[in-house]
C-alpha positions, 0 to 999 in steps of 0.5 A: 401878154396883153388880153386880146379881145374879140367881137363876136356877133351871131343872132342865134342865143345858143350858139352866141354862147358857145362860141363865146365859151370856147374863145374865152377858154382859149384865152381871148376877151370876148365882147358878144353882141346879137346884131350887125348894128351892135357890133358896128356901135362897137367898133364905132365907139370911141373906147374900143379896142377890139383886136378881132371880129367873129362875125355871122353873116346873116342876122335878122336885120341889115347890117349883115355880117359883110358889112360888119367887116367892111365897117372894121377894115375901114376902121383898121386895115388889118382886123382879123375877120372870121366868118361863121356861117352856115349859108353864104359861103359861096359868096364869101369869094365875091363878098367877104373882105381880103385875108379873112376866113370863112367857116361854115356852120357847124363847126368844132371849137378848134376850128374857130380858135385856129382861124383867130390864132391864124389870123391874129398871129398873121397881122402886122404889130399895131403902132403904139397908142398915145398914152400907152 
């Protein structure tokens, strides 16, 4: 089976952590970043081969977790994108892209790895990459 890597964007150091902790116990690659800008570097890069986005909503400066989400459905129509928060859930109807999952802060580590395992098990197999 081919490792699944998920980025995961979060300002907050400590819970950074232990998100990242449990997605790597339940199997996934992790690559962490603190920022929405970060994390759009990433998708943006040309080498990326992120499968999934775990995405706060608010940071400490634009772009915000919404925009990280549209920036990777443009990228891939079908990224599975989970949103972590402990504010904004309300907009999440209103602003949160189609298919996604909102999950209000706090949460268990279960509750983050069935909204990924969801998702990712509800996406359309990815045509073949040239070259693989």
């Amino acid at each position: 089976m081919e490792a699944v890597t998920i980025l995961l964007a979060d300002d907050e150091s400590m819970l950074l952590l232990d998100f990242e902790g449990t997605l790597t116990g339940a199997g996934f690659l992790v690559t962490s970043v603190t920022s929405g800008a970060k994390a759009i570097a990433i998708l943006h890069s040309v080498n990326s081969q992120i499968d999934g986005v775990v995405t706060d909503i608010r940071f400490r400066e634009f772009p915000d977790g919404w925009e990280v989400a549209r920036v990777a459905r443009e990228i891939d129509a079908f990224m599975p994108i989970v949103y972590i928060s402990g504010h904004g859930a309300l907009d999440w109807v209103s602003r949160g892209v189609p298919d996604s999952i909102m999950i209000e802060k706090p949460f268990t580590p279960a509750q983050l790895v069935t909204a990924v395992s969801q998702l990712l098990n509800a996406r359309p197999p990815r045509a073949p990459q040239p070259g693989t």
